[in-house]
C-alpha atoms as one frame of an Amber mdcrd trajectory, in Angstrom:
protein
   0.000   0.000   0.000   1.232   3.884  -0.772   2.156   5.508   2.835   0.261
   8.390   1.306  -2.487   7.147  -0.543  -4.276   4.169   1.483  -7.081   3.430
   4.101  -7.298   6.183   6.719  -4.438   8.232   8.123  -0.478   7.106   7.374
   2.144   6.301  10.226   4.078   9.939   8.201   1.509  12.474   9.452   1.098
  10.495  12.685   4.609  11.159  13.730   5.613  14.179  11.512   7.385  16.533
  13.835   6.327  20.306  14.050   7.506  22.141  11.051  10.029  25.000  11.827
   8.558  28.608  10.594   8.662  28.965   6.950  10.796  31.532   5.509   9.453
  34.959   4.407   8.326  35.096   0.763  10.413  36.274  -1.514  12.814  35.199
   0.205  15.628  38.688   1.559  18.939  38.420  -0.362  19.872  38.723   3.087
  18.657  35.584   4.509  19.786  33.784   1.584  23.405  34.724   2.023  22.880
  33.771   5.752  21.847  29.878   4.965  24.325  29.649   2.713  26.713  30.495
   5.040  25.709  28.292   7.512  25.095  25.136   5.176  21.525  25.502   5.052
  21.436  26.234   1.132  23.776  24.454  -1.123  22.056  25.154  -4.326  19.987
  27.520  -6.291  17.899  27.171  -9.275  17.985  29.760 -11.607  14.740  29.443
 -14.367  12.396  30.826 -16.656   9.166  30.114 -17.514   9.010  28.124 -21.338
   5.789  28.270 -23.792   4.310  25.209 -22.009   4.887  27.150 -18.549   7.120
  24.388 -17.462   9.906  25.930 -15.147  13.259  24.881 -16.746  16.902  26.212
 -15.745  20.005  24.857 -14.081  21.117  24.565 -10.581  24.365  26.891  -9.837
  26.185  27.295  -6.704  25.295  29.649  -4.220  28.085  31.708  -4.461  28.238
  32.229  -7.967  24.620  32.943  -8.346  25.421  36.319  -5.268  28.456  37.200
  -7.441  27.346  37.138 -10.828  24.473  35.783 -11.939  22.229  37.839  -9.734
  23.083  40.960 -11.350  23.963  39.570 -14.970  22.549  36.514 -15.738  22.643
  32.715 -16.351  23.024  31.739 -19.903  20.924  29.391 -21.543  20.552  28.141
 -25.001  17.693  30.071 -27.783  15.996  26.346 -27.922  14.436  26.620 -24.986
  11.815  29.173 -26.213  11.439  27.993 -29.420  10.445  24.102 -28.392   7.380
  21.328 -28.155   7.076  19.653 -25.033   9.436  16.883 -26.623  12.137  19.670
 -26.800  12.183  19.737 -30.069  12.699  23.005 -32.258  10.809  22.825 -35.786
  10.853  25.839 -38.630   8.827  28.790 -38.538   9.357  30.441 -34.501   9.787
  33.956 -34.667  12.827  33.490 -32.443  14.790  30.817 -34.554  17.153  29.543
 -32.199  19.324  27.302 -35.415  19.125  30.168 -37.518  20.814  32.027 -34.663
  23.465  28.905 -33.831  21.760  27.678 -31.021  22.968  30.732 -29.119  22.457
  32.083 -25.523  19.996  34.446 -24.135  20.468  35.286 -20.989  17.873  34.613
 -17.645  18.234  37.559 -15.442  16.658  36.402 -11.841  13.696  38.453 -10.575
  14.404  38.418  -6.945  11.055  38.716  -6.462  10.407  35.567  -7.201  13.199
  34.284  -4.546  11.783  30.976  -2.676  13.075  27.737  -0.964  11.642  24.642
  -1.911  10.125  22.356   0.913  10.638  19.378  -1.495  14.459  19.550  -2.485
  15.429  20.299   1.073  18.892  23.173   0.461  17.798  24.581  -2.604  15.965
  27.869  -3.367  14.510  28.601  -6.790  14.223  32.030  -8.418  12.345  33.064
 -11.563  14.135  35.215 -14.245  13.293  36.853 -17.187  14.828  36.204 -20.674
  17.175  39.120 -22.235  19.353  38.914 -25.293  22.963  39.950 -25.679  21.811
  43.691 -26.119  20.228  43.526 -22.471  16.926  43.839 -24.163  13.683  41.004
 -23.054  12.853  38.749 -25.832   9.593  39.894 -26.739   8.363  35.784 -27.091
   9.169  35.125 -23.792   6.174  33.986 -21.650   6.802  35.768 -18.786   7.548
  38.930 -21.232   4.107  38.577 -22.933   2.420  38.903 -19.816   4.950  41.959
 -18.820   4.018  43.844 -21.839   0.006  43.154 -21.584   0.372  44.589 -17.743
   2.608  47.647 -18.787  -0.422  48.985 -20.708  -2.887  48.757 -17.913   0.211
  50.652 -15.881  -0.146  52.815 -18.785  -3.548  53.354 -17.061  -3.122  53.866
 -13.960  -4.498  49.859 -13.362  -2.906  47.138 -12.240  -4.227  43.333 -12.556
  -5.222  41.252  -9.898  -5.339  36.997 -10.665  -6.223  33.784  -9.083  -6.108
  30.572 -11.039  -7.959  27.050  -9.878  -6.291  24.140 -11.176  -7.890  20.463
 -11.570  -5.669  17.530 -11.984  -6.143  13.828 -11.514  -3.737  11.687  -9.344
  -3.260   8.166  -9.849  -2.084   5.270  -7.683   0.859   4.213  -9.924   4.343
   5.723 -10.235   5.580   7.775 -13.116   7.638   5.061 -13.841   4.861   2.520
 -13.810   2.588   4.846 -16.080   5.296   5.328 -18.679   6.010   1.611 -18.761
   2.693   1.231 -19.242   2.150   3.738 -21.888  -0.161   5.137 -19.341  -2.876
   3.035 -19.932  -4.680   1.332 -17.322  -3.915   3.524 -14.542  -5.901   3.400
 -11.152  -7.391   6.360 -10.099  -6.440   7.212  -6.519 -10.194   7.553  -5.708
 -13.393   5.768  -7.336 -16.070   8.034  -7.397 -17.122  11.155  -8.584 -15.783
  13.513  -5.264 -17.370  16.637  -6.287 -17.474  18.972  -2.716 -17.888  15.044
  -1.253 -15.794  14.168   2.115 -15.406  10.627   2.852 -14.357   9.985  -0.506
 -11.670  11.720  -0.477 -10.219  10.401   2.952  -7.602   8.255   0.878  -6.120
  10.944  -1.200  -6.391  13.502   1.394  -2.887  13.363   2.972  -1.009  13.299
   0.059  -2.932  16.947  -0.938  -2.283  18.028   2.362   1.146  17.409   1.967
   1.394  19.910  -1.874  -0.899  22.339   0.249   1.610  22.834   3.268   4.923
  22.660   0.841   3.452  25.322  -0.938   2.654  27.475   1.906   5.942  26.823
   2.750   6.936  28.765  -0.928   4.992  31.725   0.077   1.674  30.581  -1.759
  -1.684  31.154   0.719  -4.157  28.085   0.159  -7.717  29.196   0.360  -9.157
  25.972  -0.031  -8.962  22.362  -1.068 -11.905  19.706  -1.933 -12.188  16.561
  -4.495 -13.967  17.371  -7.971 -15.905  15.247 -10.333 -13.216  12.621 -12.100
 -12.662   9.737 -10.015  -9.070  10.771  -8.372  -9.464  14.475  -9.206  -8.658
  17.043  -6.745  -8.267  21.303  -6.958  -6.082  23.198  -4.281  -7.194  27.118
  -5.070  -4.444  29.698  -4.027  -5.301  33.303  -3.075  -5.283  35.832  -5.484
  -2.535  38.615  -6.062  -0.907  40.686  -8.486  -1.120  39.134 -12.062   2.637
  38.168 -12.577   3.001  36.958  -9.148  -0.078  34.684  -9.278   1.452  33.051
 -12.960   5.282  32.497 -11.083   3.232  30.758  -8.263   1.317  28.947 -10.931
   4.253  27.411 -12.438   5.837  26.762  -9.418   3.271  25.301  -7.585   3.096
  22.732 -10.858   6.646  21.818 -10.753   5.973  21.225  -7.257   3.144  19.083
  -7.222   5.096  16.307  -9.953   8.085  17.054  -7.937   5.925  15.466  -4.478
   4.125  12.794  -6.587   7.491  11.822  -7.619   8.760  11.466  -3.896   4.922
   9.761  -3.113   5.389   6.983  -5.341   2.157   8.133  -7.172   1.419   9.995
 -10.489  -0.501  13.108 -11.530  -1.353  15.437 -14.524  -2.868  18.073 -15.457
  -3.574  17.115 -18.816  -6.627  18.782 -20.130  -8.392  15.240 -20.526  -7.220
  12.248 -19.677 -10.094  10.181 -20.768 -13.842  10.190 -21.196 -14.485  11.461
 -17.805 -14.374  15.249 -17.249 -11.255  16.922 -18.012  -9.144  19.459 -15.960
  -9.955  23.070 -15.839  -7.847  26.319 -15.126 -10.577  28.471 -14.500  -8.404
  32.042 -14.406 -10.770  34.644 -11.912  -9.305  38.672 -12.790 -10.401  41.799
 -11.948  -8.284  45.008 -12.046  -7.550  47.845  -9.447  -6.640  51.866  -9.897
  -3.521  53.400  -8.316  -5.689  53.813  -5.029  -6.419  50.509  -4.804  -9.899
  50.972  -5.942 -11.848  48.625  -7.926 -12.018  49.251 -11.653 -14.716  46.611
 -12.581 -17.144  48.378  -9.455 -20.302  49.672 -10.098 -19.625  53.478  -8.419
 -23.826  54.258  -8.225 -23.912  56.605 -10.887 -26.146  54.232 -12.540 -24.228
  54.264 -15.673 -23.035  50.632 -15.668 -25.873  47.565 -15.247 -26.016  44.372
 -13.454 -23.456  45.972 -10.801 -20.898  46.161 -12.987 -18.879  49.398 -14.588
 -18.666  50.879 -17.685 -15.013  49.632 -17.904 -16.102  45.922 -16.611 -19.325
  45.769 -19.326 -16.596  47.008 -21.815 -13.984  44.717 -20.480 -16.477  41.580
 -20.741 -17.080  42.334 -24.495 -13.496  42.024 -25.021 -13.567  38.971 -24.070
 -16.493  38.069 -26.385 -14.854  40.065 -29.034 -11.383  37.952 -29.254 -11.827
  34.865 -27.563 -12.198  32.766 -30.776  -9.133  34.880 -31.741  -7.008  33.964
 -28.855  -8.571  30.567 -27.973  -4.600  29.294 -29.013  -3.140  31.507 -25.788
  -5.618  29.543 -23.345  -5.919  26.101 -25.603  -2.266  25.397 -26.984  -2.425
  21.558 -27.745  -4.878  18.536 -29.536  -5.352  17.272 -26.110  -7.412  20.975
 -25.050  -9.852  20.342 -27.222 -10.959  17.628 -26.317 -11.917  19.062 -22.968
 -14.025  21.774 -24.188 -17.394  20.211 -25.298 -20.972  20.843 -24.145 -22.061
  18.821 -20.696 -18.630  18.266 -20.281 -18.031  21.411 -17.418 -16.307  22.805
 -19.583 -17.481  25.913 -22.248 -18.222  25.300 -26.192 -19.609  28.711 -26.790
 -18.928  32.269 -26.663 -20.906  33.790 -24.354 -21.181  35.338 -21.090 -23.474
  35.060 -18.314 -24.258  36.450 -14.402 -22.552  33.432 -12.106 -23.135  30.993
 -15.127 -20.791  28.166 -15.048 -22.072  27.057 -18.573 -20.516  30.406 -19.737
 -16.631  30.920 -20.762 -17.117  34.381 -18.881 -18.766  34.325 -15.932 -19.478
  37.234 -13.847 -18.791  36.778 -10.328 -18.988  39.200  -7.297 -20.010  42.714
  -5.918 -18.275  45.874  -5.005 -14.067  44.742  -4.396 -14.521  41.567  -5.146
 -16.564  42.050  -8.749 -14.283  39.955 -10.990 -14.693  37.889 -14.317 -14.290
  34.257 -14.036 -12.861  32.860 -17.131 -12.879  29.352 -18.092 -11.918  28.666
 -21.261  -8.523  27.332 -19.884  -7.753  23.623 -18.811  -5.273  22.881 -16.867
  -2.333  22.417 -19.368  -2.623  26.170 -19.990   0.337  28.603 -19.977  -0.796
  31.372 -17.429   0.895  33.790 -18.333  -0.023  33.952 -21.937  -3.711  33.274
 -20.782  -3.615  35.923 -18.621  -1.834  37.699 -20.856  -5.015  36.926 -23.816
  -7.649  37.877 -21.052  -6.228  41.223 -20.378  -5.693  42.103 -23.974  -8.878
  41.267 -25.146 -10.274  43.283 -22.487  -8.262  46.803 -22.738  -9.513  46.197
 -26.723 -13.040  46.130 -25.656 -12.425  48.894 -23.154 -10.537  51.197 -25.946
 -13.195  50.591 -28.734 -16.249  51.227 -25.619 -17.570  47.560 -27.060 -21.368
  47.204 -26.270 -21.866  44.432 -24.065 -25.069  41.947 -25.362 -27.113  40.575
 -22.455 -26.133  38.135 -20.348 -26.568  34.244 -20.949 -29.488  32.426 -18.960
 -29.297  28.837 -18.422 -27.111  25.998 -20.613 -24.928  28.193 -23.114 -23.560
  25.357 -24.489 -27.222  24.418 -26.166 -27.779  28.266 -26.994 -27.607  29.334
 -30.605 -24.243  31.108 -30.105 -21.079  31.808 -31.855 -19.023  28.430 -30.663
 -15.264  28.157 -29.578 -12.878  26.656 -32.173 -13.659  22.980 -32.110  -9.816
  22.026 -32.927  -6.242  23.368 -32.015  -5.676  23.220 -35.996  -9.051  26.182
 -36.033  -7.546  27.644 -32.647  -4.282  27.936 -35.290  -5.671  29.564 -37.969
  -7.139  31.721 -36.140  -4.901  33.265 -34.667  -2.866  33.162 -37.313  -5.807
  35.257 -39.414  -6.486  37.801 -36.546  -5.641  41.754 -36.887  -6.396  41.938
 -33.172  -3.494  39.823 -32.255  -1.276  41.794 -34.610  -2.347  44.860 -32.917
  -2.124  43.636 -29.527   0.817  41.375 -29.177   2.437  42.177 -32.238   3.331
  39.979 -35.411   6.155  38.192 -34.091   4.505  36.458 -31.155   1.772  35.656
 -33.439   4.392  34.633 -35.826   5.937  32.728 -32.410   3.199  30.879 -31.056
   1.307  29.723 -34.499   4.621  27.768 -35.072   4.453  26.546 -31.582   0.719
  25.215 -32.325   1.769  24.255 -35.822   4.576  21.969 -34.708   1.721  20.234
 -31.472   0.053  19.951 -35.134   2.849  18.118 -36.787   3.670  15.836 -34.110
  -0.112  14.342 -33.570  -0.802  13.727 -37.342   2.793  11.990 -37.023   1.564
   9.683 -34.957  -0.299   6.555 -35.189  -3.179   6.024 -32.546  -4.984   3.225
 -30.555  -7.889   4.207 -32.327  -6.648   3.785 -35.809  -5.227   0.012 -34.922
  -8.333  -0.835 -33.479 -10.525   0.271 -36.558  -8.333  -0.282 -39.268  -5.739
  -3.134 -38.068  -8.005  -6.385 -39.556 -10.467  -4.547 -41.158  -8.611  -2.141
 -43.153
């Protein structure tokens, strides 16, 4: 049996001792310098955020990283912006790392981002952004997209606040086992649906406790925790904050979880679908704020706005209705996202918003501060910061063109007659690919950018053959 996946309560959190007092997120420079003085950090992690939102980087000594790299860098090779998930660079990125000799960039650490990490005991990770040899960002750059959408609400006078709920599925089997297995076959680590349920969940319930208090212990505050509807399927929600920290906690806090399955002995993904069941959502909730701290999406009673919303929220919303076919590629970026997003499936077809409608991809949620637009269009394989990054753009280009905002969505939007979602990554491709709002928005290279990235998910499915084409066309073909 798994110590942390079994019947009732493990001998590990029966005798775990007290945990010492977490350090203070981000971490001072201060404080670092201290443990690594004493022994009590041997390594740091320098990394950046790559178009799948996977952390990647290299370990350097502690030293080094206070004498140099902190103020100048780590270097790192193009390739790792210009990439599938396999690693491998095809034609057509905007940043073309063989074209440019498989060259450096550098990844300048935000210190910011400065954290120890519960599970590698010694080591502290920080997040970095990516310049080139001029000192300039490269525009491509995740964490830069985002940078650039939040620079023109600062433009403004607004700044963007974020919380993101991720889904994913754990399963009783290693990594090891499900690769060996071609992950087929795999045993949930629950057997029933566990929406909001409690004794279900009693099984699976110490090894979540165990990725919520590591990533308290990164500076990450848990608001909740509570199984969902896929056998095995669980959703930790995070409080919300500023935009960019909220995506660096997002990444980190995946890295995380793998990194504690790992050590667990058990598996988990957040794939967008994993099978016929329901799929795994990133439902992204954003609202923004002035330079006072008031809220922007408020309804101030001067009876301009409706349903308790502003001007700048019913304009905002429209944004979203306005480019969200547009940018479905930012929030859906492989074959597998697709598959998640069909009607009765919790999970939005259409285009369409409605007043705390969860059949809606916008749903409007909240009064006074904490008036906010849930959108859910994501699943949980999404890159956050280019999500993030679509949501906000689409809204500043409903807020700058005053878009009228259509009435809200009653009941099952996914059997309404409305304008639907692209039905296929290869639609989500073209288009974006087609769309003078991107151009105008993000500009033609990270349209350029991030078509090829979609292009070459493209190129690797049709490359492959599937179960389903054995089965149907093996010995009757």
């Amino acid at each position: 049996m798994n110590p942390l996946i079994g019947d009732g309560l493990p001998p590990l959190f029966e005798t775990l001792p007290p945990s010492p007092p977490p350090p203070p997120f981000p971490v001072p420079l201060e404080r670092l310098r201290a443990d690594v003085e004493s022994g009590g950090i041997t390594d740091v992690i320098v990394a950046l955020p790559d178009l799948q939102g996977r952390v990647q980087g290299s370990r350097v000594a502690p030293r080094d990283f206070a004498e140099r790299v902190l103020e100048h860098g780590f270097d790192a090779c193009l390739y790792l912006l210009a990439t599938d998930v396999e690693m491998e660079s095809r034609p057509g990125y905007a940043t073309d790392p063989w074209g440019g000799g498989l060259g450096d960039f550098a990844i300048v650490p935000d210190p910011g981002t400065l954290r120890y990490l519960p599970w590698d005991p010694g080591t502290a990770l920080v997040l970095g952004d990516a310049l080139d040899a001029d000192g300039r960002p490269v525009p491509v750059a995740p964490r830069q997209v985002l940078k650039a959408q939040l620079d023109r609400l600062a433009e403004r006078g607004w700044r963007a606040l974020a919380g993101t709920e991720l889904e994913f599925l754990v399963f009783r089997d290693s990594y090891q086992e499900a690769f060996e297995g071609d992950y087929r076959g795999l045993t949930t680590a629950t057997r029933f649906n566990s929406d909001y349920a409690l004794p279900e969940v009693t099984e699976i319930d110490p090894f979540v406790r165990r990725i919520r208090t590591a990533m308290e212990r990164t500076g990450m505050r848990v608001e909740s925790a509570r199984g969902e509807c896929h056998p095995g399927q669980y959703e930790i929600v995070f409080r919300y904050d500023d935009a960019l920290r909220t995506c660096d906690n997002h990444v980190v806090y995946k890295a995380g979880a793998k990194a504690l399955a790992a050590q667990a002995g058990v598996a988990l993904t957040f794939m967008a679908k994993y099978d016929g069941g329901e799929g795994n959502s990133c439902h992204v909730h954003l609202s923004l704020r002035d330079g006072t701290g008031t809220p922007v999406f408020a309804d101030d009673g001067s009876g301009s706005g409706r349903y308790g919303m502003s001007e700048h929220m019913e304009h905002f919303v429209a944004g979203q209705l306005a480019c969200m076919r547009e940018f479905s590629l930012l929030h859906a970026p492989n074959v597998n996202s697709f598959k998640r997003l069909s009607p009765q499936a919790y999970a939005p077809s259409s285009i369409a918003w409605g007043l705390d409608n969860r059949t809606c991809p916008v749903r409007v949620v909240g009064q006074g501060e904490s008036a906010r637009i849930e959108f859910r269009v994501p699943g949980g394989d999404a890159n956050p910061y280019l999500s993030v990054a679509a949501i906000i753009a689409a809204g500043l280009y409903g807020i700058d063109r005053e878009l009228p905002l259509p009435e809200p969505t009653a009941g099952d939007a996914g059997a309404a007659d409305l304008p639907r979602l692209p039905a296929s990554l290869e639609e989500a491709v073209l288009a974006w690919e087609e769309s003078e709002i991107a151009r105008s928005v993000f500009g033609p290279d990270i349209v350029r950018h991030y078509a090829a990235a979609g292009r070459a998910e493209l190129a690797a499915f049709s490359a492959t053959v599937s179960d389903f084409e054995r089965r149907r066309h093996f010995e009757r073909g």
